[in-house]
KESELUM-219037 format. One record per residue: residue number from 0; x, y, z of N, C-alpha, C, O, CB in turn; residue in one letter. Coordinates in steps of 0.2 Angstrom, whole numbers, plus 5000, padded with zeros to 4 digits. Glycine has a CB too. Layout:
{lumfi NUM,{X,Y,Z},{X,Y,Z},{X,Y,Z},{X,Y,Z},{X,Y,Z},'A'}
...
***
This chain:
{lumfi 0,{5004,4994,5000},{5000,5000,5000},{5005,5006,5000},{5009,5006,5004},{4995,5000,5006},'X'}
{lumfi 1,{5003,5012,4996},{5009,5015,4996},{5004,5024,5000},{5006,5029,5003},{5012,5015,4985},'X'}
{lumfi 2,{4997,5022,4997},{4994,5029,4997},{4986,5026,5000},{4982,5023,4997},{4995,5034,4987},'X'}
{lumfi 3,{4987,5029,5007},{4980,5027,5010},{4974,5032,5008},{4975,5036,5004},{4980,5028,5018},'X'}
{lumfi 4,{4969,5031,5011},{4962,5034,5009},{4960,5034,5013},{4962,5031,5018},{4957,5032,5005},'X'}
{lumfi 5,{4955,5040,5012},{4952,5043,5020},{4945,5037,5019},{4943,5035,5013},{4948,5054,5020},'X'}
{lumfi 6,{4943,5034,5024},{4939,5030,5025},{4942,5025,5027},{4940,5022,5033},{4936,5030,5022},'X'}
{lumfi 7,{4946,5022,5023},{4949,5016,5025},{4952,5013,5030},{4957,5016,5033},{4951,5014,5022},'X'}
{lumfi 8,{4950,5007,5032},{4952,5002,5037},{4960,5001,5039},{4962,5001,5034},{4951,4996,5036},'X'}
{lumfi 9,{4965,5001,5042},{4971,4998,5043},{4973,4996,5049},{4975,5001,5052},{4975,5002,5041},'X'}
{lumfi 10,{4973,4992,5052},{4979,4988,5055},{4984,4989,5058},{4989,4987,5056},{4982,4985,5052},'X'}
{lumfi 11,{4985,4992,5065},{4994,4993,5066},{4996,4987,5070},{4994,4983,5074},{4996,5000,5071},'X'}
{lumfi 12,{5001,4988,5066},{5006,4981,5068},{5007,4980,5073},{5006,4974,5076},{5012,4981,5067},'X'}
{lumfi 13,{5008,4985,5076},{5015,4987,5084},{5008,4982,5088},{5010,4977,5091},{5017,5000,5088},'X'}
{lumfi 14,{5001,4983,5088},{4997,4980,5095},{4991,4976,5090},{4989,4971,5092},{4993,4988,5101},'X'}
{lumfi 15,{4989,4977,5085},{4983,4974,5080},{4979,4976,5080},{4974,4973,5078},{4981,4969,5080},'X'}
{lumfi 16,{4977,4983,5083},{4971,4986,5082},{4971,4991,5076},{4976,4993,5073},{4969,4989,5088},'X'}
{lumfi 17,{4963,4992,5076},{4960,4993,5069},{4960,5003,5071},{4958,5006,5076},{4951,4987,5067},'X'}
{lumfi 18,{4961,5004,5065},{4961,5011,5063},{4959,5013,5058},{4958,5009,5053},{4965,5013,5063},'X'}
{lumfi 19,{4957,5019,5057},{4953,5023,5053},{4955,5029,5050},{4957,5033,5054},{4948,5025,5055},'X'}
{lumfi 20,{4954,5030,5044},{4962,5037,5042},{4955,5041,5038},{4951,5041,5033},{4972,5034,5033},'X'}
{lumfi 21,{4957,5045,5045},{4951,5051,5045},{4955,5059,5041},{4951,5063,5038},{4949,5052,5055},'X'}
{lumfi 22,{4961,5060,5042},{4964,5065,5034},{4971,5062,5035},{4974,5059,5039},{4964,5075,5034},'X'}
{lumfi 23,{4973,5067,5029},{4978,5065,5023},{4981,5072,5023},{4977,5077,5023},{4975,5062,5014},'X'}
{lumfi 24,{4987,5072,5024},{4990,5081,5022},{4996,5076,5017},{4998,5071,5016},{4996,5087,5032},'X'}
{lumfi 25,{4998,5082,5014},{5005,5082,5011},{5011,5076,5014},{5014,5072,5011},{5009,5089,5011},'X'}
{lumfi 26,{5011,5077,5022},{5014,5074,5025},{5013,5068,5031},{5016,5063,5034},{5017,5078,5026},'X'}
{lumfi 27,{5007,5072,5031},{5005,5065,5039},{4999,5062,5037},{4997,5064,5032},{5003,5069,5049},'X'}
{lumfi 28,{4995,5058,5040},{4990,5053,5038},{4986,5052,5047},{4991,5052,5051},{4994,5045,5034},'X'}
{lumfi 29,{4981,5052,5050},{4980,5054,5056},{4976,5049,5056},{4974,5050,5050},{4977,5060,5057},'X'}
{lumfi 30,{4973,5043,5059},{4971,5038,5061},{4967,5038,5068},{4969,5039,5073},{4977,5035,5060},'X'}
{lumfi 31,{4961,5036,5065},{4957,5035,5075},{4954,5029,5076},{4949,5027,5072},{4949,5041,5077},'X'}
{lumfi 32,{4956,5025,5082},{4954,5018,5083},{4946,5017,5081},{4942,5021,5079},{4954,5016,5091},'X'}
{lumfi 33,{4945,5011,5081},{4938,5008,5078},{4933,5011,5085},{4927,5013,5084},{4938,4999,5076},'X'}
{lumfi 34,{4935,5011,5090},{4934,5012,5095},{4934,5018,5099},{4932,5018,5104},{4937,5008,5097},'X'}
{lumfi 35,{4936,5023,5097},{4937,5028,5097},{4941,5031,5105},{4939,5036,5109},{4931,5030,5095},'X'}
{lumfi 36,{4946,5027,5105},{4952,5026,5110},{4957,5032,5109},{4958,5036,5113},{4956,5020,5109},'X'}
{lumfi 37,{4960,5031,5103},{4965,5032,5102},{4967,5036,5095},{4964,5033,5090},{4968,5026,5103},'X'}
{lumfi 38,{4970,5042,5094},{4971,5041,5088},{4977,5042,5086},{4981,5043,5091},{4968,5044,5084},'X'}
{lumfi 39,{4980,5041,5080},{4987,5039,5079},{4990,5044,5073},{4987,5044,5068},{4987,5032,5079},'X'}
{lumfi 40,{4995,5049,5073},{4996,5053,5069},{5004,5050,5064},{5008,5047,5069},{4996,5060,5074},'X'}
{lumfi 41,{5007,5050,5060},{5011,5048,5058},{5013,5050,5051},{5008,5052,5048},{5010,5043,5059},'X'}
{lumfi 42,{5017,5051,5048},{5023,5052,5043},{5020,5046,5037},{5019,5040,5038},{5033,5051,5048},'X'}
{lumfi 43,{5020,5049,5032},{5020,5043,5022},{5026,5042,5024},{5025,5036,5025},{5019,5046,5011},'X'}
{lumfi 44,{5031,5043,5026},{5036,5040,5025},{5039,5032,5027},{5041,5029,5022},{5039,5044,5028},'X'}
{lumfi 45,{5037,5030,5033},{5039,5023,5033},{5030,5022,5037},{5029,5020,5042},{5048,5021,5038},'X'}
{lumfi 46,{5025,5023,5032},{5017,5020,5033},{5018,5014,5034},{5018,5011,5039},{5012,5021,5027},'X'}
{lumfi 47,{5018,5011,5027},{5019,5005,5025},{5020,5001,5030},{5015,4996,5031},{5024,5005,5022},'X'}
{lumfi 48,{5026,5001,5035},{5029,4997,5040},{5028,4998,5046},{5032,4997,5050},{5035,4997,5039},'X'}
{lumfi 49,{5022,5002,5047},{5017,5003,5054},{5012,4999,5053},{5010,4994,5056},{5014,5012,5055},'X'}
{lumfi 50,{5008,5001,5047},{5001,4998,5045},{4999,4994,5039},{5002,4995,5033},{4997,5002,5045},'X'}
{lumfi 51,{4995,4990,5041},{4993,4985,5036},{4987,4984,5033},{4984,4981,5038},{4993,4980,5038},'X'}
{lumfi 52,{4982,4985,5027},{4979,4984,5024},{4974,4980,5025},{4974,4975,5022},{4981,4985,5022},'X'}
{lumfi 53,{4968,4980,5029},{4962,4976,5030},{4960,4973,5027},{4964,4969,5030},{4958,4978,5030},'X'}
{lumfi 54,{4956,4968,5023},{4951,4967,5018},{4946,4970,5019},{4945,4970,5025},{4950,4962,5017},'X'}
{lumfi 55,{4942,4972,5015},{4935,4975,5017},{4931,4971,5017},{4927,4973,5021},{4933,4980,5012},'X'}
{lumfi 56,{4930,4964,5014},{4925,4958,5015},{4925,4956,5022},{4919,4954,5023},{4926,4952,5010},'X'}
{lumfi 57,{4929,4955,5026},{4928,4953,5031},{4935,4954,5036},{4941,4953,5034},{4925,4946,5029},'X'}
{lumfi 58,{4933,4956,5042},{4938,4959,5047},{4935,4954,5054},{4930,4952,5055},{4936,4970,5049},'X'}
{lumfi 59,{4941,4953,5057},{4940,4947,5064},{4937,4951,5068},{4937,4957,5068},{4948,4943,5068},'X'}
{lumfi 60,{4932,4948,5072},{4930,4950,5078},{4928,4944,5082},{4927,4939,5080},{4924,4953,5077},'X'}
{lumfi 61,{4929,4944,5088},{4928,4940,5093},{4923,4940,5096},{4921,4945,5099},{4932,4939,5097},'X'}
{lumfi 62,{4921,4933,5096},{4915,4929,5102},{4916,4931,5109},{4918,4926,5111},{4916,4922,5102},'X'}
{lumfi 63,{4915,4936,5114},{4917,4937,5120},{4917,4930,5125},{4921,4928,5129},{4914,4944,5124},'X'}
{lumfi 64,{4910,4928,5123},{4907,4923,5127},{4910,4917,5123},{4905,4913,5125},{4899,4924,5128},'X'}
{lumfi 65,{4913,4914,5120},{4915,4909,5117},{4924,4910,5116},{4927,4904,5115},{4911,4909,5111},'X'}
{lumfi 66,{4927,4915,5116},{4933,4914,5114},{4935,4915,5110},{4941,4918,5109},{4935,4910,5115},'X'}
{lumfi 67,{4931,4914,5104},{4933,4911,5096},{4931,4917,5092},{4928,4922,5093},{4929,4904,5093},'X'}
{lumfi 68,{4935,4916,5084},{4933,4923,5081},{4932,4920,5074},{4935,4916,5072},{4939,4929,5081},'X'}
{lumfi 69,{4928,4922,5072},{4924,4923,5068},{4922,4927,5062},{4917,4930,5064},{4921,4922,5071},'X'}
{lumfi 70,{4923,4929,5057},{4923,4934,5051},{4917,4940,5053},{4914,4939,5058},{4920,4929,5043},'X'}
{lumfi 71,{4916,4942,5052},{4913,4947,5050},{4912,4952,5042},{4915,4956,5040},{4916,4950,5054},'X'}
{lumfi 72,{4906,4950,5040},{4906,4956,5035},{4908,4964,5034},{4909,4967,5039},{4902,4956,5033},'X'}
{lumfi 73,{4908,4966,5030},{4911,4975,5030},{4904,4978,5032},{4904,4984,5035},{4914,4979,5020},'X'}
{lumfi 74,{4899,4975,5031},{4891,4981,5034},{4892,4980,5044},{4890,4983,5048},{4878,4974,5032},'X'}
{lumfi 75,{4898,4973,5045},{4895,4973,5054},{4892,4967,5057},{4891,4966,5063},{4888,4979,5056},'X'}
{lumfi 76,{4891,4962,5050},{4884,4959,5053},{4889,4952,5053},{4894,4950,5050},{4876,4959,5046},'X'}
{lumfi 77,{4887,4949,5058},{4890,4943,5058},{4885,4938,5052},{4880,4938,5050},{4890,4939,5066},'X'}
{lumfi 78,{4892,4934,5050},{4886,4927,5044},{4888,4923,5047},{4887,4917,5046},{4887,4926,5034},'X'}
***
């Protein structure tokens, strides 16, 4: 991935939580948890090798009450 989009999903490495790239400058890319924890500000420069690209068809979520994880579609919905 060289050049993120505002909307899209990503991945940081460092913990595996999911983020959201809310703007884009010339230089930085600004990122807010799915969760609305945390957000994360960072340099195009070495992106790439912070974060990782989602699939949009289906992102993990976990069963609290079972342990296990299970796909998820891009609407939310479990199938």
């Amino acid at each position: 991935m060289t050049s993120p989009k505002i909307g899209e999903i990503l991945k940081y490495l460092r913990t595996g939580g999911l983020f959201e790239v809310k703007k884009i400058t010339n230089d930085f890319v600004i990122l807010y948890a799915r969760d609305g924890s945390t957000q994360i500000m960072t340099g195009k420069g070495g992106f790439d090798s912070v974060f990782a690209k989602v699939p949009s068809i289906e992102s993990p979520r976990r069963d609290w009450n079972s342990g296990s994880a299970y796909p998820v579609s891009a609407s939310g919905l479990a199938f």
